[in-house]
BAGUKE-523750 format. One record per residue: chain; x, y, z of N, C-alpha, C, CB in turn; residue number from 1. Coordinates in nm, 3 decimals. Glycine has a CB too. Layout:
REM residues N
<rec A <X Y Z> <X Y Z> <X Y Z> <X Y Z> NUM> ...
END
This chain:
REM residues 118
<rec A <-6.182 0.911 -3.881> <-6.230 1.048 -3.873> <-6.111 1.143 -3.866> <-6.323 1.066 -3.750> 1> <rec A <-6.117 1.267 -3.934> <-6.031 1.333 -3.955> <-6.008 1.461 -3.891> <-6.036 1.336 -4.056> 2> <rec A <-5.938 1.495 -3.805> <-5.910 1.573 -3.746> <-5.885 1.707 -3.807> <-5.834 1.526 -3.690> 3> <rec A <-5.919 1.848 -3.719> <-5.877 1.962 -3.825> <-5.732 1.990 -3.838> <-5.940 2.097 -3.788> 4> <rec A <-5.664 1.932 -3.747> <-5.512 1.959 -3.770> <-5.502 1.829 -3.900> <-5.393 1.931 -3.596> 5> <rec A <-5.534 1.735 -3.901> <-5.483 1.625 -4.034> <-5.555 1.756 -4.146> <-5.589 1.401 -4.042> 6> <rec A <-5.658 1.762 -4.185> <-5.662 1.814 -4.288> <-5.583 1.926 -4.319> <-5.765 1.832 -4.303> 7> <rec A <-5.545 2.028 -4.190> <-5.423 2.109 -4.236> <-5.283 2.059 -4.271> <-5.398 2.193 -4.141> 8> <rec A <-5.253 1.976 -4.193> <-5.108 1.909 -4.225> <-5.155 1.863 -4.383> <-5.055 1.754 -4.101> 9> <rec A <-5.265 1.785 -4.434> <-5.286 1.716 -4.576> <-5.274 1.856 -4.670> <-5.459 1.622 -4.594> 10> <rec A <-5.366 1.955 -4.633> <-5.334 2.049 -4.740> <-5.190 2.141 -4.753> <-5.444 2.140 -4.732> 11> <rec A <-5.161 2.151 -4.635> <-5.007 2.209 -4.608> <-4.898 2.082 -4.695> <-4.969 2.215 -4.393> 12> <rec A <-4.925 1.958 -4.729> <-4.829 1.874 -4.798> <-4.832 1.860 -4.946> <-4.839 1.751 -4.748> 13> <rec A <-4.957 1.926 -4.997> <-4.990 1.910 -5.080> <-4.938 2.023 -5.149> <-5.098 1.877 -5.073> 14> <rec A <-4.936 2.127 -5.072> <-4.885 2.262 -5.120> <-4.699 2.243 -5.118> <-4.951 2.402 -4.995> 15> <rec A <-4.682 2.197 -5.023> <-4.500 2.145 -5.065> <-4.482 2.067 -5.134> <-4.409 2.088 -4.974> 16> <rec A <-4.586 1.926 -5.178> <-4.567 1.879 -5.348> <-4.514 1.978 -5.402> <-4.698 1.846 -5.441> 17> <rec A <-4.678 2.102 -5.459> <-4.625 2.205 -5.567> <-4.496 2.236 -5.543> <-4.698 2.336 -5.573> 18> <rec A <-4.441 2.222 -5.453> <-4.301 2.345 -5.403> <-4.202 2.240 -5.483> <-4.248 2.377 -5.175> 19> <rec A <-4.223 2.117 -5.470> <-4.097 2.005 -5.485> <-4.151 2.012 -5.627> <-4.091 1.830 -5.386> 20> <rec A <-4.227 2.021 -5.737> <-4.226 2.003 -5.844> <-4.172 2.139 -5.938> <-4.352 1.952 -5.861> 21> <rec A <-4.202 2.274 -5.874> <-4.151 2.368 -5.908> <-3.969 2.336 -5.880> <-4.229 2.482 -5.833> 22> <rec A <-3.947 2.344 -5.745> <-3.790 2.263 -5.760> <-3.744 2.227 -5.860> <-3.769 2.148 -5.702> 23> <rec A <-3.792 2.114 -5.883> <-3.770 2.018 -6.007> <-3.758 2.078 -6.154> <-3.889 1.921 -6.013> 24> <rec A <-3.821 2.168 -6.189> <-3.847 2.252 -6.297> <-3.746 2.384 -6.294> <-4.002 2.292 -6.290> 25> <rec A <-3.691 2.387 -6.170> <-3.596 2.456 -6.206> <-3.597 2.628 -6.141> <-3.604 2.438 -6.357> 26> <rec A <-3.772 2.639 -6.039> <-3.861 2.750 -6.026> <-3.818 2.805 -5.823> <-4.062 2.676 -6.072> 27> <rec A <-3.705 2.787 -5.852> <-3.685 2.811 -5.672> <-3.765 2.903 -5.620> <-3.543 2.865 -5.620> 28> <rec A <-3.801 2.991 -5.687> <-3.864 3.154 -5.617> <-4.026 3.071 -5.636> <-3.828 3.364 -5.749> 29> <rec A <-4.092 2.987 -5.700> <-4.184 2.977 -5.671> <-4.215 2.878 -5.575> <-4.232 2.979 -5.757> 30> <rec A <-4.090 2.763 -5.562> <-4.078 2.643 -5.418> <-4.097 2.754 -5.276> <-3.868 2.540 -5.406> 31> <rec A <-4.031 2.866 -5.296> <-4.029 2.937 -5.154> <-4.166 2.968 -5.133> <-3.936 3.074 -5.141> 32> <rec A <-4.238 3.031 -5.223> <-4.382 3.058 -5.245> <-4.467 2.928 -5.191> <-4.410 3.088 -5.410> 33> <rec A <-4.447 2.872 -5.229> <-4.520 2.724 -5.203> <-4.463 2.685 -5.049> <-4.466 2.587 -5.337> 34> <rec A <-4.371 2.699 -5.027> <-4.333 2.627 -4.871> <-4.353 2.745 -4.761> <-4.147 2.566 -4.860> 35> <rec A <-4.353 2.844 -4.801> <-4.385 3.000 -4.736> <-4.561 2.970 -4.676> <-4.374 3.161 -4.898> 36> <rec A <-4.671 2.952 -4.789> <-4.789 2.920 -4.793> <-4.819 2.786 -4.695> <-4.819 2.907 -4.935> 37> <rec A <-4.734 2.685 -4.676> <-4.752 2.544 -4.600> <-4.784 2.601 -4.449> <-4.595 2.432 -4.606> 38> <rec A <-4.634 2.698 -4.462> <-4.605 2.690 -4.310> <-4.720 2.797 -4.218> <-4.426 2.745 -4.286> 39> <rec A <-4.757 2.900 -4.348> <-4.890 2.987 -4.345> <-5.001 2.908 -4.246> <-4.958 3.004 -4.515> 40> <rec A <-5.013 2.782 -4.324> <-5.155 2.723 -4.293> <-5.150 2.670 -4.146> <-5.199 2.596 -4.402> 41> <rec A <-5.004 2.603 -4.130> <-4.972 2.528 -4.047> <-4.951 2.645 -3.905> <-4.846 2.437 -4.109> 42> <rec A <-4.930 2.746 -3.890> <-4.886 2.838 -3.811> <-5.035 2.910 -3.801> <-4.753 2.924 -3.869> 43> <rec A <-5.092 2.928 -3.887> <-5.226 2.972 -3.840> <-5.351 2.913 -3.737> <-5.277 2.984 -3.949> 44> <rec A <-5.315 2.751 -3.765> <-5.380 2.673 -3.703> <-5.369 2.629 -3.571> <-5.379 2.599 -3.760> 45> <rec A <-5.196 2.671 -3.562> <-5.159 2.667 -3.426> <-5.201 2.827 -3.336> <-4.985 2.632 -3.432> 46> <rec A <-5.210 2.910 -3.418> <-5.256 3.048 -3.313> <-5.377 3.034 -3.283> <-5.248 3.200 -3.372> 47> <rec A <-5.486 2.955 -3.331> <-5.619 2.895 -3.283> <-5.610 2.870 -3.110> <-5.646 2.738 -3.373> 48> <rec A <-5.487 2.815 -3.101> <-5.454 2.767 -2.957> <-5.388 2.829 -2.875> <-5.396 2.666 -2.950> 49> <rec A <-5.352 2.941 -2.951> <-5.246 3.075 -2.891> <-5.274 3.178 -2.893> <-5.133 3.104 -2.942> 50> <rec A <-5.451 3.233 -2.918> <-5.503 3.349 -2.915> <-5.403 3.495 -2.873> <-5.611 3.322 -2.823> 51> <rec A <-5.331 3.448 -2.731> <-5.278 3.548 -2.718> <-5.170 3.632 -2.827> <-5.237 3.517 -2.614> 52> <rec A <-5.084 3.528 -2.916> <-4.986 3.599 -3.013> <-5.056 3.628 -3.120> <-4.864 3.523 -3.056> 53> <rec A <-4.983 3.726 -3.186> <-4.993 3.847 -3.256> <-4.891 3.798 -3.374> <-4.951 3.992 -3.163> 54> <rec A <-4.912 3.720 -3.484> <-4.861 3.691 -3.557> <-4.860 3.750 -3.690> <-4.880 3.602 -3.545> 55> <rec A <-5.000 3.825 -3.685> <-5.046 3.903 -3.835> <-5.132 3.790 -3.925> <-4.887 3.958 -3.941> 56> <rec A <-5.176 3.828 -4.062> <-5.190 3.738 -4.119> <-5.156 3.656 -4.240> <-5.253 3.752 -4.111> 57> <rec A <-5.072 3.758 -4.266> <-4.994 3.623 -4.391> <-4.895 3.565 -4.327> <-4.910 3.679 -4.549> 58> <rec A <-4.901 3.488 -4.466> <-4.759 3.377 -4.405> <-4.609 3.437 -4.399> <-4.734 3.233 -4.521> 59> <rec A <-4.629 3.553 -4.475> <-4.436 3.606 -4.441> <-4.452 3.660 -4.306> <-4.348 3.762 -4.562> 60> <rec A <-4.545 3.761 -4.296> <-4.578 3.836 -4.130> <-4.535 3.724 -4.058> <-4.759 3.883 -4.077> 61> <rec A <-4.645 3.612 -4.059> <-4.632 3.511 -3.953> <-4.445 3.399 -3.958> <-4.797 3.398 -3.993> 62> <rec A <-4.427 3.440 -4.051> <-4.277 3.338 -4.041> <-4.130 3.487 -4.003> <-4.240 3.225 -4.273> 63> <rec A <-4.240 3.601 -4.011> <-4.149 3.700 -3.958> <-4.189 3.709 -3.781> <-4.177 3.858 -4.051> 64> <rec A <-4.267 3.752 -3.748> <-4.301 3.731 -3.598> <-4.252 3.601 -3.532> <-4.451 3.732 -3.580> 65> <rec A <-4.270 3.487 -3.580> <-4.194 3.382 -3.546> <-4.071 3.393 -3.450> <-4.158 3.334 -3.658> 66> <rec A <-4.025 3.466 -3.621> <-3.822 3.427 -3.555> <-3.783 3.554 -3.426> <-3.648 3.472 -3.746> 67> <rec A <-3.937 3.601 -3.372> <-3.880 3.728 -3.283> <-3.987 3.638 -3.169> <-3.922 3.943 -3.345> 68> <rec A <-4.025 3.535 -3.207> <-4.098 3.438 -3.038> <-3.970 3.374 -2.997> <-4.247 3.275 -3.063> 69> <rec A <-3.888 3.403 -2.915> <-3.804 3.309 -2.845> <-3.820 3.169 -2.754> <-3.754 3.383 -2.776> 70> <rec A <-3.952 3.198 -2.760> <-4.047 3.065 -2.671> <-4.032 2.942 -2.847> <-4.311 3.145 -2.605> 71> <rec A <-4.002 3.012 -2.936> <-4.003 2.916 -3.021> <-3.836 2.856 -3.016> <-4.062 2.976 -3.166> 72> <rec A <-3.820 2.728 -3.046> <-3.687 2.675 -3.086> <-3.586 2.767 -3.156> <-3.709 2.564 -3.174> 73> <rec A <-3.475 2.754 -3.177> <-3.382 2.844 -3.276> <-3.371 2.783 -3.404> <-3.233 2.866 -3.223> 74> <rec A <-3.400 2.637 -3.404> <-3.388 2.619 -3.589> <-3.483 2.634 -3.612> <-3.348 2.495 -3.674> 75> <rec A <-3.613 2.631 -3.557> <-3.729 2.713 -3.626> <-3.706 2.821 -3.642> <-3.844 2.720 -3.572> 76> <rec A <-3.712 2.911 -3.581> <-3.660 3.073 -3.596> <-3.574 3.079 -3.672> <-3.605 3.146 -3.485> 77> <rec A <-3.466 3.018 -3.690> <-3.354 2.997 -3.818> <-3.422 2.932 -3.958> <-3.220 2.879 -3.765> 78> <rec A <-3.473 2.856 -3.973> <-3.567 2.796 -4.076> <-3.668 2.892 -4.136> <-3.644 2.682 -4.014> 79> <rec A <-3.732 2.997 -4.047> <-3.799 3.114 -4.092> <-3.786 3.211 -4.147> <-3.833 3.152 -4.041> 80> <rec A <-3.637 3.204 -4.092> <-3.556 3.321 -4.127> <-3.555 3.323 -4.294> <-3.397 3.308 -4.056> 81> <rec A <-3.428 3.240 -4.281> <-3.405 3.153 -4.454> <-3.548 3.173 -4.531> <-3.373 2.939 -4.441> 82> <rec A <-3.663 3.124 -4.484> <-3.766 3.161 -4.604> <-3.771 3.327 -4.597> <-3.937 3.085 -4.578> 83> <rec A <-3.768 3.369 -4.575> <-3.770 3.499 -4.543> <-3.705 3.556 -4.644> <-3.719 3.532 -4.420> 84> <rec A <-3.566 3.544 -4.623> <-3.451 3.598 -4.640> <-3.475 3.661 -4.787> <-3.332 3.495 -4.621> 85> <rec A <-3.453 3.798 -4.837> <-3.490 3.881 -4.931> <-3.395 3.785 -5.104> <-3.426 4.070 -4.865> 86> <rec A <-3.441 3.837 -5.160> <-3.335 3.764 -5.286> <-3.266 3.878 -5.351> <-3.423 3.671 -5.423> 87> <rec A <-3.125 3.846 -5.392> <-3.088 3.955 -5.465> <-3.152 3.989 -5.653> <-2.927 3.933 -5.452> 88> <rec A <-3.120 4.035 -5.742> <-3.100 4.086 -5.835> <-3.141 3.920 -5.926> <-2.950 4.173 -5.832> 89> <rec A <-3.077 3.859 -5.916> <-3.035 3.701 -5.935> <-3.103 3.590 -5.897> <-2.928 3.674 -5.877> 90> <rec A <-3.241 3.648 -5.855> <-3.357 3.560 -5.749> <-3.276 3.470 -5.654> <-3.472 3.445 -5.842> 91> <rec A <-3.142 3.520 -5.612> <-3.096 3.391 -5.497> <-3.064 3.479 -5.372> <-2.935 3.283 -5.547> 92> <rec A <-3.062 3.390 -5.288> <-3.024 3.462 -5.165> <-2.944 3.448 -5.050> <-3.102 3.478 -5.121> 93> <rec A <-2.850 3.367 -5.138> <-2.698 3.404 -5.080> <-2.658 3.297 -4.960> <-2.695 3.576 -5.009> 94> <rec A <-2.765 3.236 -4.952> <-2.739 3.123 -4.816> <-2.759 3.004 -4.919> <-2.875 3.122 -4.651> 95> <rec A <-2.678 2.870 -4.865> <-2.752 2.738 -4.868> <-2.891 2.725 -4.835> <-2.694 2.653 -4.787> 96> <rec A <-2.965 2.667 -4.887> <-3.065 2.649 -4.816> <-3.170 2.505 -4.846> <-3.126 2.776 -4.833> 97> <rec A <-3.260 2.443 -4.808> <-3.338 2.393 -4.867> <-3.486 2.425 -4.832> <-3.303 2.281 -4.861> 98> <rec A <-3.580 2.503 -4.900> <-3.698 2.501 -4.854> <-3.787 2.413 -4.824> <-3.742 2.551 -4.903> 99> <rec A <-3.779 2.395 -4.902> <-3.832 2.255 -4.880> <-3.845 2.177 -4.723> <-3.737 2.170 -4.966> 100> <rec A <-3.709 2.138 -4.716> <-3.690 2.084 -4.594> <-3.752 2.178 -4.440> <-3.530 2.064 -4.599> 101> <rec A <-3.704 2.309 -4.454> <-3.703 2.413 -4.357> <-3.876 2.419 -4.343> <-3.613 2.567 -4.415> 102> <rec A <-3.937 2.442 -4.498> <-4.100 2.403 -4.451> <-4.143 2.310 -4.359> <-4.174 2.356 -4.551> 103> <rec A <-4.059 2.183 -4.395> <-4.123 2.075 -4.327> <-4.098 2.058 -4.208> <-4.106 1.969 -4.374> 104> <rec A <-4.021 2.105 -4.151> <-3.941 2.133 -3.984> <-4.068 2.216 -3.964> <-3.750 2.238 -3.960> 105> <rec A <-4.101 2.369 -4.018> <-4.184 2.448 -3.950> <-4.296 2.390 -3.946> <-4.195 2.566 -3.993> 106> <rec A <-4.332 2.301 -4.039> <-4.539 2.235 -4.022> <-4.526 2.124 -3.925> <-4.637 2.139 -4.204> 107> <rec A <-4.421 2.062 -3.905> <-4.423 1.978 -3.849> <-4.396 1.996 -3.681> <-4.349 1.910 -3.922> 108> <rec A <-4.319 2.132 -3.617> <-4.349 2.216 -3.498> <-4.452 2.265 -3.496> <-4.277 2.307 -3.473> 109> <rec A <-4.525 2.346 -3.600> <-4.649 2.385 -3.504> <-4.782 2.333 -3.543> <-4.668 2.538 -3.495> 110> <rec A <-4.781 2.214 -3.628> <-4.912 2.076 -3.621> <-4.822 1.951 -3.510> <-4.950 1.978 -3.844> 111> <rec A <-4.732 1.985 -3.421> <-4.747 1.874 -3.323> <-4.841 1.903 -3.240> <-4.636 1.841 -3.250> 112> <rec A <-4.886 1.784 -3.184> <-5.006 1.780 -3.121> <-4.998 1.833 -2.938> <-5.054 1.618 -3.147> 113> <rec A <-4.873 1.825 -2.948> <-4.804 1.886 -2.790> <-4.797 2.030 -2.811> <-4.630 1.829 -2.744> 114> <rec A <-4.785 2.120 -2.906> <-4.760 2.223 -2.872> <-4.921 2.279 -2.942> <-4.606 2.272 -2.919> 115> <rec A <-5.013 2.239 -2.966> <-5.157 2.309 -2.977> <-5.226 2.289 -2.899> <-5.232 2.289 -3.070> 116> <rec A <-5.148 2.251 -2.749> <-5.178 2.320 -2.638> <-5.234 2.429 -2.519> <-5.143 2.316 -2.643> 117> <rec A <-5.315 2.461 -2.516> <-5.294 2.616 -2.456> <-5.191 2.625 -2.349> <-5.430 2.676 -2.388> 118> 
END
């Protein structure tokens, strides 16, 4: 039986597939899109349990409010950031980065099962 956090984590992975196949193709601005949307689902599901924060409702709002919760970790808040982070002229944005990865840090903090807590 499937839990509502598994089906978010399943559709949140499925959506970073798309991200890793756009990668692959060469489509970085649409991997951010795709790993931006994961962490959407995954962060929404956790304010279910956190009524009190004020996250907004998309996924940039919510990966922007984030990096200003200090109750959250700093490489999360740093990982948020980076998706965030504006692009220049050149669709890049000037940092190393991997989205990819940084998605999977953020779904994977707020679908642990310890912190959907009240």
């Amino acid at each position: 039986m499937s839990t509502q956090r598994d089906l978010v984590y399943n559709v949140a992975k499925a959506e970073l597939k798309q991200g890793e196949h756009a990668k692959e193709i060469g489509n970085i601005g649409q991997t951010r899109v795709c790993v931006r949307r994961a962490c959407g689902m995954a962060i929404e599901h956790w304010l279910e349990f956190h009524p009190n924060r004020n996250y907004g409702a998309s996924a940039i709002t919510m990966l922007a409010r984030l990096q200003e919760d200090h109750t959250i970790p700093k490489e999360i808040r740093d990982a948020a950031a980076r998706l965030t982070k504006k692009v220049d002229n050149n669709f890049e944005t000037g940092i190393e980065e991997d989205p990819l990865k940084d998605g999977e840090m953020i779904i994977q903090y707020y679908l642990n099962p310890a912190h959907l807590k009240k």
